[in-house]
Kinemage of the C-alpha trace (Angstrom):
@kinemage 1
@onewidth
@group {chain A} dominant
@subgroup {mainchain}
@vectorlist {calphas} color= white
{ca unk a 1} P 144.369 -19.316 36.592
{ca unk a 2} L 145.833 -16.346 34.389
{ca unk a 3} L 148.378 -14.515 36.114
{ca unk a 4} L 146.279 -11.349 35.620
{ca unk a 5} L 142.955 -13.021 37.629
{ca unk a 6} L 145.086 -13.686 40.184
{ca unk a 7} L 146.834 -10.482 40.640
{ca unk a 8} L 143.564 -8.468 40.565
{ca unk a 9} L 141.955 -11.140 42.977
{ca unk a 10} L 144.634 -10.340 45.081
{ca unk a 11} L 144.151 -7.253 44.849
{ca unk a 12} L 140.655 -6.808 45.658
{ca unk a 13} L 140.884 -9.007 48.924
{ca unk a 14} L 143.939 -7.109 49.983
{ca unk a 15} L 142.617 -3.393 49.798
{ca unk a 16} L 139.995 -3.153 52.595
{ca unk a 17} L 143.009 -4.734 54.778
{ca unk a 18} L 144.952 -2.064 53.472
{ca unk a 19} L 143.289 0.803 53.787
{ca unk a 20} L 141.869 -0.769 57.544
{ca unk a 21} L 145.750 -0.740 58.818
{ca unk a 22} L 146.641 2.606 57.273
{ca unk a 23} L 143.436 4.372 59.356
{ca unk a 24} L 144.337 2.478 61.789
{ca unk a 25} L 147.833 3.435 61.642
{ca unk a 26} L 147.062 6.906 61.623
{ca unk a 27} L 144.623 6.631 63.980
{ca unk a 28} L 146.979 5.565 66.548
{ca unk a 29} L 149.507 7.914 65.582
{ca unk a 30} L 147.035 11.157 65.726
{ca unk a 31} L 145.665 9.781 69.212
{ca unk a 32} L 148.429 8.341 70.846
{ca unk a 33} L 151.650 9.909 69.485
{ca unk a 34} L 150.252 13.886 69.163
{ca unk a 35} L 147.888 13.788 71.499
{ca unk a 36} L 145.277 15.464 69.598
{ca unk a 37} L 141.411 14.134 69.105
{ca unk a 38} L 141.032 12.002 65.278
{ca unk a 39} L 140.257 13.701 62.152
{ca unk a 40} L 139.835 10.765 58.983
{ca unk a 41} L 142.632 11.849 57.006
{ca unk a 42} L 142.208 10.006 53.737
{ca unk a 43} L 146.551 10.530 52.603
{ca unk a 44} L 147.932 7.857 54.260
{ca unk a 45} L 145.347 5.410 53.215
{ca unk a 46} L 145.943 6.727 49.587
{ca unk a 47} L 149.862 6.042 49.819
{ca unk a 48} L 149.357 2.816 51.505
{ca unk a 49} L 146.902 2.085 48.207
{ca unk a 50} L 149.361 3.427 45.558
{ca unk a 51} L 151.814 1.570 47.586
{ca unk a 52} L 150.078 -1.704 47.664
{ca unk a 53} L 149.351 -1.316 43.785
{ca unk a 54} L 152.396 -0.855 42.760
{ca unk a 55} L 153.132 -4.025 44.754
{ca unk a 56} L 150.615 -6.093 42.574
{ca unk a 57} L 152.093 -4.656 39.691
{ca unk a 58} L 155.548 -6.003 40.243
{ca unk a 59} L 153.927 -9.439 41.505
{ca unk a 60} L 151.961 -9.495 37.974
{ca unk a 61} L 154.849 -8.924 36.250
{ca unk a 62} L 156.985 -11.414 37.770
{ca unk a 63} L 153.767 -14.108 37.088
{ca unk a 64} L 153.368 -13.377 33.768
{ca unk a 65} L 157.624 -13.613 33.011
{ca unk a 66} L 157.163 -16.556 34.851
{ca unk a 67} L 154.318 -18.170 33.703
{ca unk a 68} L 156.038 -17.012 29.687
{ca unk a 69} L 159.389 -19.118 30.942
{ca unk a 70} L 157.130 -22.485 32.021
{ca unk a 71} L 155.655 -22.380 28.435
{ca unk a 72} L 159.055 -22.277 26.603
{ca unk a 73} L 160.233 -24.697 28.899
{ca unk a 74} L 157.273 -26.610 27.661
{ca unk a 75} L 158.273 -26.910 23.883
């Protein structure tokens, strides 16, 4: 599999978890830490995505310089 497939496979799977722990996350801290009823507050889930794509980014990176050293290996 292309190291590109895989890094957007990855991320697909791994944004609904993402974006479940940040509001939940916040969540907790809004109810339990302030004390105060929960409002949705879409920002953390938005950092913990920019965050979490920057992330895939580095991993595709590292496949692909990776996957280009196993070729030259190769010949």
């Amino acid at each position: 599999m292309s190291p590109l497939k895989r890094t957007l496979i990855e991320f697909l799977i791994g944004l609904p978890i993402v974006i479940g722990l940040a509001a939940l996350l916040d969540y907790l801290y809004q109810t339990f830490i302030t004390h105060s009823s929960y409002q949705f507050n879409f920002a953390p889930c938005a950092a913990c995505v920019g965050i979490w794509a920057v992330i895939q980014v580095i991993s595709y990176l590292t496949r692909r310089n990776h996957t280009a050293k196993k070729e030259q290996d190769k010949e």
